[in-house]
C-alpha positions as CSV (number, residue, x, y, z in Angstrom):
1,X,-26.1,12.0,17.6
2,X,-23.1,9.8,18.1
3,X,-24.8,6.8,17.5
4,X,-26.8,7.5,14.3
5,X,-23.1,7.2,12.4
6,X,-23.6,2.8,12.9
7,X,-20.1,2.8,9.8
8,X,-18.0,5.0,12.0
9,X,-19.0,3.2,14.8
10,X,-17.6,0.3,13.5
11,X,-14.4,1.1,13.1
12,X,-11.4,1.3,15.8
13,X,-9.5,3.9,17.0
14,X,-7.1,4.5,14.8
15,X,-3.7,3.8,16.7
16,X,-1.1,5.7,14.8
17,X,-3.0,9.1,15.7
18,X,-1.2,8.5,19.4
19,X,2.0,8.8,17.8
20,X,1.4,11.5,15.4
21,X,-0.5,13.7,18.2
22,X,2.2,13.6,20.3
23,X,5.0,14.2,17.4
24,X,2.9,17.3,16.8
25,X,3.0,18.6,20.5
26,X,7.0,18.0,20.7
27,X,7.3,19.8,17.6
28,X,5.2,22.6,19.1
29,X,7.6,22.6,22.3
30,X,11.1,22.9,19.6
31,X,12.1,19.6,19.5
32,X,13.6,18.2,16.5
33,X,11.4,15.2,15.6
34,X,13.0,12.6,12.8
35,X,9.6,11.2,11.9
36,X,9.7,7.6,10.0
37,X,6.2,7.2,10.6
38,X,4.4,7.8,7.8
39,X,5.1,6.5,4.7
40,X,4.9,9.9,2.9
41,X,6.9,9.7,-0.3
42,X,9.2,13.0,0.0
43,X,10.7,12.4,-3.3
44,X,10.1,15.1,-6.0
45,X,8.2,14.4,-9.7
46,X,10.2,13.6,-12.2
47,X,10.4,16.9,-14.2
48,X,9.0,16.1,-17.5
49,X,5.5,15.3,-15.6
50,X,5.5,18.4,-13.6
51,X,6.4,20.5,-16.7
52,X,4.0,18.3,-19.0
53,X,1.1,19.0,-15.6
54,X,1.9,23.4,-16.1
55,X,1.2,22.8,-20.2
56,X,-2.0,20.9,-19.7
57,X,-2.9,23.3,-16.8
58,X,-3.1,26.3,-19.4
59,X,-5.7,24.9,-21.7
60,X,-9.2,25.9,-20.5
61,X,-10.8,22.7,-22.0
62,X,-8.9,21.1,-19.3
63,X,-10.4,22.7,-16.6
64,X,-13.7,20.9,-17.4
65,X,-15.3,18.5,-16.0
66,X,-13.4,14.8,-16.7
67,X,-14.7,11.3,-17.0
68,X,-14.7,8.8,-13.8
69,X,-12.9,6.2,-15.7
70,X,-10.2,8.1,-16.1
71,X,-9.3,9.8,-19.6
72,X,-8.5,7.2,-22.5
73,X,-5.2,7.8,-23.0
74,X,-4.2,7.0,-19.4
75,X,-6.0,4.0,-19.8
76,X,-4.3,3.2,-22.9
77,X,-0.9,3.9,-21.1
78,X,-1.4,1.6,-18.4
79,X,-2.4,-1.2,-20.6
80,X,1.0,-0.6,-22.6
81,X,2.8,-0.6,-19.1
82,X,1.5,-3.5,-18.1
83,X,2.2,-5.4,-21.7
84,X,5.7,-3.8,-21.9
85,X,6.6,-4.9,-18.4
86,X,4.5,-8.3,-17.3
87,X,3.3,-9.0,-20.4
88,X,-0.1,-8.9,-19.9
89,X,-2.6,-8.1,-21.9
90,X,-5.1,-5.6,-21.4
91,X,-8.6,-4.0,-22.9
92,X,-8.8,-0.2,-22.0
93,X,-11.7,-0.1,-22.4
94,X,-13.3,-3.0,-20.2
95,X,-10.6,-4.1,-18.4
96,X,-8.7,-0.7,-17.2
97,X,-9.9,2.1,-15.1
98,X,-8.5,5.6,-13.4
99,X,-8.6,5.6,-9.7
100,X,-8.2,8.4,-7.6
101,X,-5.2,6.2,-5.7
102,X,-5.3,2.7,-5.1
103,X,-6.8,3.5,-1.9
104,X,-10.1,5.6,-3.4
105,X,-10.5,2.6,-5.9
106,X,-10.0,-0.6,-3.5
107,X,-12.7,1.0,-0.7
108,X,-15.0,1.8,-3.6
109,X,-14.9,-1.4,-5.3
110,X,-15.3,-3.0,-1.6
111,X,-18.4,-1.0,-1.2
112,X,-19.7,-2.4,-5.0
113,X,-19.4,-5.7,-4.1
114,X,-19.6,-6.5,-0.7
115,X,-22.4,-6.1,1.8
116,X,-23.9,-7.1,5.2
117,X,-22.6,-10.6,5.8
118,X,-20.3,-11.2,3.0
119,X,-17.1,-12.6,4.5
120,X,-13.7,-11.5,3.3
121,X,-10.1,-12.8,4.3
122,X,-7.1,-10.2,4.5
123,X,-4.2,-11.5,5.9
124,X,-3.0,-10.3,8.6
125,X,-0.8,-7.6,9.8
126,X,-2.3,-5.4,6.8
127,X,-2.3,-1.7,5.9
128,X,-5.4,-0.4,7.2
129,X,-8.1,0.4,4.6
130,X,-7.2,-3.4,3.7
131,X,-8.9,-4.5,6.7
132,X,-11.3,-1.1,7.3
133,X,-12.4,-0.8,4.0
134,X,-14.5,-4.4,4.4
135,X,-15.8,-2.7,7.8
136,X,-16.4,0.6,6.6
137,X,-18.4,-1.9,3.2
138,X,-20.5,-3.5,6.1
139,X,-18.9,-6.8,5.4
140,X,-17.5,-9.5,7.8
141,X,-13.7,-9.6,8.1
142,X,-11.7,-12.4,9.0
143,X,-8.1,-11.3,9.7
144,X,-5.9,-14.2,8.6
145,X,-2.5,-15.3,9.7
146,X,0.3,-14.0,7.0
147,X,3.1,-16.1,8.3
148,X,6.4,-15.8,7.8
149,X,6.2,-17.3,4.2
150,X,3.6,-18.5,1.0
151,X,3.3,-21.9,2.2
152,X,2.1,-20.3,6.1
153,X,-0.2,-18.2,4.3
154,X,-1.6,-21.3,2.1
155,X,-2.1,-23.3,4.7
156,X,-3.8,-21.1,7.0
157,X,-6.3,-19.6,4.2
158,X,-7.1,-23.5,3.3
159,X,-8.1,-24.3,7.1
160,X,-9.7,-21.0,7.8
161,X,-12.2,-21.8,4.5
162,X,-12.8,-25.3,5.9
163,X,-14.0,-23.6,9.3
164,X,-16.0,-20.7,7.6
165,X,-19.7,-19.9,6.9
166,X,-20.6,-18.2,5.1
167,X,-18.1,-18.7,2.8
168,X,-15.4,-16.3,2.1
169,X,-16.5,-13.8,-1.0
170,X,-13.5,-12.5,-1.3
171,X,-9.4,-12.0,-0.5
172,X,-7.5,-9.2,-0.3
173,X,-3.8,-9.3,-1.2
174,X,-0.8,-7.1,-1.1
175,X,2.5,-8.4,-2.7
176,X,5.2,-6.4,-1.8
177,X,3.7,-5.9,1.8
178,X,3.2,-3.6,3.7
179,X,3.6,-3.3,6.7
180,X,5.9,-6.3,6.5
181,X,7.7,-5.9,3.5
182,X,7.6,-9.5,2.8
183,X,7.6,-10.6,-1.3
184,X,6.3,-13.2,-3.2
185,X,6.6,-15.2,-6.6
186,X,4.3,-15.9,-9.3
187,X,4.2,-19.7,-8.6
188,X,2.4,-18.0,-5.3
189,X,-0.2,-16.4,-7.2
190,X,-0.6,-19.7,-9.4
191,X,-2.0,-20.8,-5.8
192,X,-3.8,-18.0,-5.3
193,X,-5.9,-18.8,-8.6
194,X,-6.7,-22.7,-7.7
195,X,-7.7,-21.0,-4.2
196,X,-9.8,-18.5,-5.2
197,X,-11.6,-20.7,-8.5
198,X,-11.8,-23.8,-5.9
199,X,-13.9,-21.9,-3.5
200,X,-15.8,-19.2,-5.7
201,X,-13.7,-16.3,-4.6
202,X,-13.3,-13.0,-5.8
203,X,-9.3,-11.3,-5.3
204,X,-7.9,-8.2,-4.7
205,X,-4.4,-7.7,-5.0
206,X,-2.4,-3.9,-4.4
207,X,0.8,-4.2,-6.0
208,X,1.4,-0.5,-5.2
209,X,4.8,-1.1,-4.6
210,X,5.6,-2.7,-7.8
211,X,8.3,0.1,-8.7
212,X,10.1,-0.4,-5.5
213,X,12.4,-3.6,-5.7
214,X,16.2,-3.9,-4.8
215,X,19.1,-6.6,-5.1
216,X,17.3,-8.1,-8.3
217,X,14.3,-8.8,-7.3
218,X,11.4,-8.0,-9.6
219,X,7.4,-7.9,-8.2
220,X,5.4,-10.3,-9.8
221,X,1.8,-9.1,-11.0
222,X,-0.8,-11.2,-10.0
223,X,-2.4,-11.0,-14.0
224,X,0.3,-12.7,-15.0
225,X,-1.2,-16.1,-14.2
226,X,-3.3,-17.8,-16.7
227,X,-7.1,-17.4,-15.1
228,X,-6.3,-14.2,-12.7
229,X,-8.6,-11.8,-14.5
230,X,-11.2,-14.8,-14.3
231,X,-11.3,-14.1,-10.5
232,X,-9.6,-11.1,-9.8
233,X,-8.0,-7.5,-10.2
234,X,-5.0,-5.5,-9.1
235,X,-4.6,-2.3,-8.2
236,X,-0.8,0.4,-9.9
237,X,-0.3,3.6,-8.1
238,X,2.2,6.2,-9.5
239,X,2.6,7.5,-6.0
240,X,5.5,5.3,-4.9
241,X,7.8,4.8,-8.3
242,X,7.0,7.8,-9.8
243,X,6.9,10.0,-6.5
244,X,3.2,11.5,-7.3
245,X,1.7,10.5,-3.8
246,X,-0.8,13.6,-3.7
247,X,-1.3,13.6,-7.2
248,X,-3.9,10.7,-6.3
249,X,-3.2,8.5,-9.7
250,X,-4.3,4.8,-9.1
251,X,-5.7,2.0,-11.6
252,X,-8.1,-1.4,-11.2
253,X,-6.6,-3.8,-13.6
254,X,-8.5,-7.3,-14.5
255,X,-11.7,-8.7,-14.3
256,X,-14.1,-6.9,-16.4
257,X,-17.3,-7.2,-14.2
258,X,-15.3,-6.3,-10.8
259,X,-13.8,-3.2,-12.8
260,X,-17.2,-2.6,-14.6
261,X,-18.6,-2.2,-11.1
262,X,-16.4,-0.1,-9.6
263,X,-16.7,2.1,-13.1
264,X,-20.4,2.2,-12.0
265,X,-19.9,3.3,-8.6
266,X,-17.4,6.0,-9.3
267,X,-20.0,7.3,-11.8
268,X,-22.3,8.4,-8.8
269,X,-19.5,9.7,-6.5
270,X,-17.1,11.3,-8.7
271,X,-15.8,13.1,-12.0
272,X,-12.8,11.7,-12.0
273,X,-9.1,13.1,-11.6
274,X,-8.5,17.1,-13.3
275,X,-7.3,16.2,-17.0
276,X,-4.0,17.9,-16.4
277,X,-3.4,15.7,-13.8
278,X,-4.3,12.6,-16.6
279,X,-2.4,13.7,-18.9
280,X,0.6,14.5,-17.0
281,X,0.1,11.0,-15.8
282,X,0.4,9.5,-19.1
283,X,3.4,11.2,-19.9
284,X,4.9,9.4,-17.2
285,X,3.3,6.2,-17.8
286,X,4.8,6.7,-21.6
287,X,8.1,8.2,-20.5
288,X,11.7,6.9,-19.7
289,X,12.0,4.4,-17.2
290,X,15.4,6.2,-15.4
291,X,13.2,8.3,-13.0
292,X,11.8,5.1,-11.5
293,X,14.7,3.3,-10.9
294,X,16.5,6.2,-10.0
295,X,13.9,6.3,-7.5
296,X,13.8,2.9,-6.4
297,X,17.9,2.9,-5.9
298,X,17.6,6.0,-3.6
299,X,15.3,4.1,-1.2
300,X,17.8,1.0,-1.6
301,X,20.1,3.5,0.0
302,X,18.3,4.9,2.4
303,X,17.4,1.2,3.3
304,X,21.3,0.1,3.8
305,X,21.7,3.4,6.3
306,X,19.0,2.8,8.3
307,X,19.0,-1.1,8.6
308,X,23.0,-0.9,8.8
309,X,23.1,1.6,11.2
310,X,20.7,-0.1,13.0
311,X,22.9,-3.5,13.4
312,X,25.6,-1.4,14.5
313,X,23.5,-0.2,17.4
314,X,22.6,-3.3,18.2
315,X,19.5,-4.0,16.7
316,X,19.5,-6.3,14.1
317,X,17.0,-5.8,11.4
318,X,16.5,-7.9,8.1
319,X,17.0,-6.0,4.8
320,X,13.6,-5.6,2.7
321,X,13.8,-6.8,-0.7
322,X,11.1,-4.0,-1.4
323,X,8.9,-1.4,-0.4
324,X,9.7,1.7,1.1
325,X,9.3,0.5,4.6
326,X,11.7,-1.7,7.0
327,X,9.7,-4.1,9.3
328,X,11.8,-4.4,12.5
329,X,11.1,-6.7,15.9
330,X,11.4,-4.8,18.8
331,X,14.6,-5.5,20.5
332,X,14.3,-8.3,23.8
333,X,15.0,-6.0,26.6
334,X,11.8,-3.5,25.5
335,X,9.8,-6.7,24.1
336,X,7.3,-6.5,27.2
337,X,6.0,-2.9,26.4
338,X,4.1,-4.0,23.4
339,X,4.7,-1.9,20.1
340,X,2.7,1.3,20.8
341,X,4.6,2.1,24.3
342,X,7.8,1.4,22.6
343,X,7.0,3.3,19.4
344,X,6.3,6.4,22.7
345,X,9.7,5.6,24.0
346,X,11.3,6.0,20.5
347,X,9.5,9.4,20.4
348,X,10.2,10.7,23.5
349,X,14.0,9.3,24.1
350,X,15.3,8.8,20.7
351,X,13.2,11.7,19.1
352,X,12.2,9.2,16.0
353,X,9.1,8.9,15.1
354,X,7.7,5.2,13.6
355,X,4.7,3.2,13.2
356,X,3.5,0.9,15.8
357,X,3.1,-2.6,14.4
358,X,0.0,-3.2,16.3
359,X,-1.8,-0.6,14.2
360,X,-1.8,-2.9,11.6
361,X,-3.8,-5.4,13.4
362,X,-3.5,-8.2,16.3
363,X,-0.6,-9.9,14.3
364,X,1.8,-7.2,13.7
365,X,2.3,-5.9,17.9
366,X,6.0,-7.3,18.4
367,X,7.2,-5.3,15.7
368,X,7.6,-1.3,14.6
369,X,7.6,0.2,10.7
370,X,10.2,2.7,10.1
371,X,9.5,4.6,6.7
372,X,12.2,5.4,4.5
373,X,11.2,9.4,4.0
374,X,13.8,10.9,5.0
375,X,17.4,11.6,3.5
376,X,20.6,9.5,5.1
377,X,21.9,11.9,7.0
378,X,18.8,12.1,8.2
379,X,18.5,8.5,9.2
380,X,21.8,8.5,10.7
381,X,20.7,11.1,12.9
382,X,17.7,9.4,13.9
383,X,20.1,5.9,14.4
384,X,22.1,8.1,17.2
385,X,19.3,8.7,19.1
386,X,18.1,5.0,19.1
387,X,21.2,3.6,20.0
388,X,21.6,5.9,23.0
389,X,18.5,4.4,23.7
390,X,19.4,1.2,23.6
391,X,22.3,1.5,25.4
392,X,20.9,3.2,28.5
């Protein structure tokens, strides 16, 4: 029966159910497991959603079916977020739609538009629906090269074009990254434009750590360029900034006839988000803008314990300019165990749980992802046990 499934066949084992399955079975046997795995927000809602959720939640004409494009008003909201912060403007109403999560909407709009032998480029490490969702779509993925910086990344997408056929349909972008936390400009997704209009390309970008910047630095949207929404949309998530991760609220921003087909889509396989959880949304959309930076600061601090604790063990670790992640390079002496054994050795030695950099594909083993979902007494718990470790 095994083989009748040809999608899930496709795809690889997933690598970060090693770690979890054996965090699980220590946890099982009492020990005290600090897990930075995941990248779980633990952060509660800001109040005035959650109470603005319970009033919505006792109307009965809520309970109703809703609409797959997402209510009007949250549409609305977003397109006022998006003016109000980036200046872009926005239609609602063609160029706007509800997701159920970035992730829901980027597969989905991957299985609208791309099919059997439709080539698309995602730089590479990536998060993994990035890559799987082009697999899991049925089309051909070519894992490219991030780099170390926008010119590497340039560079390589120009030669990999030049050595492709078919051409590339499509790229899939993620700005700040994750897993490497790495950040870009706007003059970057200028580039991205010419690249994508020179060679008939359609992009994706997830900015769905927009909300999440420190020391000054401020995400750029890809719309902001002149021409984006000619070849391209971007998925928003509320999970990160607004700490709603399994309230499931996500947008596609942009081109009308990529957002028109994913509306299409979504209008066989779902209803849509419940109401309440729409119109709690757009509350926060509409709402004070302390919550999210009061947010975003807390993870700035949990950033300095972790990657300052960390130098003071002895591991040296640059400081993420955003994200909720820190992207670290296993230290020399445990270099030759590859990221997965190591990520094990962390587990079972330093009782910290994080992401092996090789689940993220071929380009990311060398390196481990801590997530920053846990408090900083926390953390500084979990940096005692690591630098036992590497002292030993």
């Amino acid at each position: 029966m095994d083989e009748e499934f040809y999608r899930i066949k496709r795809l690889p084992p997933y690598v970060f159910a090693t770690v979890v399955d054996l965090m699980i079975k220590a946890r099982r046997a009492g020990e005290d497991i600090i897990d930075l795995g995941m990248g779980n927000p633990d952060l509660a809602t800001p109040q005035h959603i959650v109470e603005k959720l319970k009033d919505a939640v006792d109307k009965a004409a809520n309970h109703r079916y809703s609409a797959s494009r997402g209510i009007t008003g949250l549409r609305r909201a977003v397109c006022e977020l998006y003016q109000k912060r980036f200046e872009v403007e926005l239609d609602p109403d063609t160029e706007a739609i509800v997701t159920i999560g970035a992730k829901e909407g980027l597969s989905h709009l991957l299985l609208a538009s791309v099919g059997p032998g439709d080539v698309v480029f995602v730089p590479s490490p990536a998060y993994p629906i990035h890559a799987y969702g082009v697999i899991i779509a049925m089309g051909d993925l070519m894992n490219i090269p991030l780099g170390a910086n926008d010119d590497e990344l340039i560079d390589n997408l120009h030669r990999a074009v030049r050595t492709t056929w078919p051409r590339p349909k499509m790229i899939i972008l993620n700005y700040p990254h994750n897993p490497t936390t790495q950040v870009t400009s706007l003059d970057f997704f200028r580039r991205i434009v010419e690249f994508a209009k020179e060679y008939d390309l359609m992009v994706i970008h997830d900015l769905a750590y927009a909300d999440l910047c420190f020391d000054g630095y401020r995400a750029p949207s890809f719309l902001e360029v002149n021409g984006a929404k000619d070849v391209g949309v971007e998925f928003y998530s509320m999970s990160k900034g607004y700490s709603m991760p399994g309230w499931r609220v996500g947008f596609c921003l942009g081109n009308p006839r990529m957002v028109h087909a994913l509306a299409r889509i979504k209008s066989y396989l779902d209803y849509g988000i419940f109401q309440p959880i729409q119109i709690a949304a757009t509350v926060g959309l509409r709402g004070p803008e302390e919550p999210v930076l009061e947010t975003a600061e807390i993870y700035r601090q949990r950033r300095d314990a972790l990657c300052e604790g960390l130098s003071r063990a002895g591991w040296e670790v640059p400081k993420p300019k955003a994200t909720m992640f820190v992207w670290a390079k296993i230290p020399e002496k445990f270099a030759d165990m590859g990221s997965l054994e190591f990520a094990k050795l962390l587990l079972r030695d330093a009782k910290v749980a994080v992401s092996p950099g090789v689940g993220f594909g071929y380009e990311g083993e060398g390196y481990v992802r801590f997530a920053l979902v846990e408090n900083p007494h926390r953390i500084k718990q979990a940096i005692r046990g690591i630098r036992k470790l590497l002292k030993e």
